[in-house]
C-alpha positions as CSV (number, residue, x, y, z in Angstrom):
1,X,-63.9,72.6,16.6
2,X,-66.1,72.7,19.5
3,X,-67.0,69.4,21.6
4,X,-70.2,69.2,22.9
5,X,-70.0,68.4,26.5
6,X,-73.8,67.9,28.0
7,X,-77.1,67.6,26.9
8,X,-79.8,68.4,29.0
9,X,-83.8,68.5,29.5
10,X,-84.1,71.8,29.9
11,X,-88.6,72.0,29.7
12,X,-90.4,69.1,29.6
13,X,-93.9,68.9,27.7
14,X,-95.8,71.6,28.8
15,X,-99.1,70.1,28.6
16,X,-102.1,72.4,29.4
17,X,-99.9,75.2,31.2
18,X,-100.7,78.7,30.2
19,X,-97.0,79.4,31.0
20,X,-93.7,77.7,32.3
21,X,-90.2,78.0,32.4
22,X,-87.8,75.4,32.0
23,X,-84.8,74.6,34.5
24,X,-81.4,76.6,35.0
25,X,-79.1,74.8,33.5
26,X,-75.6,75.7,34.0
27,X,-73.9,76.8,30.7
28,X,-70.0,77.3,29.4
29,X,-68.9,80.0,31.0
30,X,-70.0,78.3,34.3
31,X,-67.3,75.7,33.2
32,X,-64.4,78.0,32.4
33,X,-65.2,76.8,28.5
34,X,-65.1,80.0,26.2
35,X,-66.7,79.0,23.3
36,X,-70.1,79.9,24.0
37,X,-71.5,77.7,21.9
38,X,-75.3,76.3,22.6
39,X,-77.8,74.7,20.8
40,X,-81.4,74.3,21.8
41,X,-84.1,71.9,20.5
42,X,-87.3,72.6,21.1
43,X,-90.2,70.1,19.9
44,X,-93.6,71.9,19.2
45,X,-96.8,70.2,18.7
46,X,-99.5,73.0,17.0
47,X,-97.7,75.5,19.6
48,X,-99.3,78.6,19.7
49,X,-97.8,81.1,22.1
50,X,-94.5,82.7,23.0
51,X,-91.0,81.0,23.5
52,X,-87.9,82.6,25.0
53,X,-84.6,81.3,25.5
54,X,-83.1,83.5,28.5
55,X,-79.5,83.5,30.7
56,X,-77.8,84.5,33.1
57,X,-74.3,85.5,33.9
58,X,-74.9,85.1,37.7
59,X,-73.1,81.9,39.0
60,X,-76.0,81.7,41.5
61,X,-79.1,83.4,39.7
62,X,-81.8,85.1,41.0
63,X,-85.0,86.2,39.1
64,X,-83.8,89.5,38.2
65,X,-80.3,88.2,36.6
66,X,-82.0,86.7,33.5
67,X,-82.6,88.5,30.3
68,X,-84.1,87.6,27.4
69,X,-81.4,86.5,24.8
70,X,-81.7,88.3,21.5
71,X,-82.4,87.9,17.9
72,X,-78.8,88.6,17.1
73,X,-77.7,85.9,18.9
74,X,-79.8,83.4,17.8
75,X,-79.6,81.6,14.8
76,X,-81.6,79.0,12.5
77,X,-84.7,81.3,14.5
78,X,-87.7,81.4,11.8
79,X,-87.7,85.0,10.8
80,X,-91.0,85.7,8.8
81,X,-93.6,88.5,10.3
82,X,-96.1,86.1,11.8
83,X,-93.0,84.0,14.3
84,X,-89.6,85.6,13.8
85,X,-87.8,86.7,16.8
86,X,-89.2,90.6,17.7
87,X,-87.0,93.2,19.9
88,X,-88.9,92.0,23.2
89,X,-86.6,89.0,23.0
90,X,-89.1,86.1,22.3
91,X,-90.6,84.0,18.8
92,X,-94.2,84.5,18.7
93,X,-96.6,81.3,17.2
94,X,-99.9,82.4,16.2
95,X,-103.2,80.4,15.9
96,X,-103.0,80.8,12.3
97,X,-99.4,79.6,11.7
98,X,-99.0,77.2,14.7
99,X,-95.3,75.7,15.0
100,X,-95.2,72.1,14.9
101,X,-92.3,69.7,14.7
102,X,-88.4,70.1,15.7
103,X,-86.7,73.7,15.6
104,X,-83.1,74.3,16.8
105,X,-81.9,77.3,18.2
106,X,-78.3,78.2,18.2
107,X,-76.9,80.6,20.4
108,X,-73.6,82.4,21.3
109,X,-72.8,83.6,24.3
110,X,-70.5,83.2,27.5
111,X,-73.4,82.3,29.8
112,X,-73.5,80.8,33.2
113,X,-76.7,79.6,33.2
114,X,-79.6,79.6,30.6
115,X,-83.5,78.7,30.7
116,X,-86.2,78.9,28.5
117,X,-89.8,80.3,29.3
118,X,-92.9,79.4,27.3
119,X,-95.7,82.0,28.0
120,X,-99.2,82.3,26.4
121,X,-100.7,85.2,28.5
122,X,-101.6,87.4,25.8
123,X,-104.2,84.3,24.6
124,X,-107.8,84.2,25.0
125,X,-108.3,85.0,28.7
126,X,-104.6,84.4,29.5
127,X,-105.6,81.9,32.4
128,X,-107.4,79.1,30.8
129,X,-105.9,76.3,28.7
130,X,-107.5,75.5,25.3
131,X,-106.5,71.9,23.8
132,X,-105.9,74.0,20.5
133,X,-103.3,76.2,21.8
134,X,-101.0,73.0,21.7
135,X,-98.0,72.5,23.5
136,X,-94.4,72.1,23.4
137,X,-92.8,68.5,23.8
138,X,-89.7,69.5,24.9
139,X,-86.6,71.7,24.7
140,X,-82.8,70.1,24.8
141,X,-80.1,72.2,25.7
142,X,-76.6,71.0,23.7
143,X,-73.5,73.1,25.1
């Protein structure tokens, strides 16, 4: 049975940001661990936008190291057509099904380092912040 080791802040609230993304935080494999195990908890408030969880398996990441981890390994992701995981790699909130309230993402995966990314450029002019797009409180990384 695995033994969570850390838990971390990984994106604090995002207030009125049109987009952020969240620290690097090192992951298992960065340890030596092999389980792969991760969980991340994300706390929404009437979210509407994009989340991605991403990593890396670059000990010292650039930009171009991360990809966009995938619905297949993510579980406990809500999978309905309005804000289930798509093939571009993120979970898409819409304005008429906001998310609000505590989700957990589990993931597998012998990672060194793993972010997440909120993004809401596809909304309204992409560049200004409306008080009803919400936000997200926070994300939690458990590994």
């Amino acid at each position: 049975m695995p033994i969570h080791r850390r838990n971390a802040t990984i994106l604090s609230s995002t207030g009125s940001e049109m987009s952020m993304t969240g620290m690097n935080v090192k992951a298992d494999s960065y340890y030596g661990y092999v389980d792969g195990h991760h969980t991340i908890q994300v706390v929404y408030s009437d979210f509407i936008g994009r989340f991605r969880i991403q990593a890396s398996l670059s000990l010292n990441p650039a930009e171009t190291d991360w990809f966009d981890i995938q619905e297949t390994a993510v579980f406990g992701a809500v999978t309905d057509q309005t804000t289930g995981y798509n093939p571009q790699g993120y979970i898409q909130f819409n304005a008429n099904d906001p998310a609000d309230g505590s989700q957990a993402y589990s993931i597998t995966g012998n990672f060194s380092y793993i972010r997440v990314k909120m993004d809401r450029s596809h909304i309204g002019d992409g560049t200004t912040y409306d008080p009803s797009y919400g936000q997200i409180s926070q994300a939690i990384l458990s590994a």
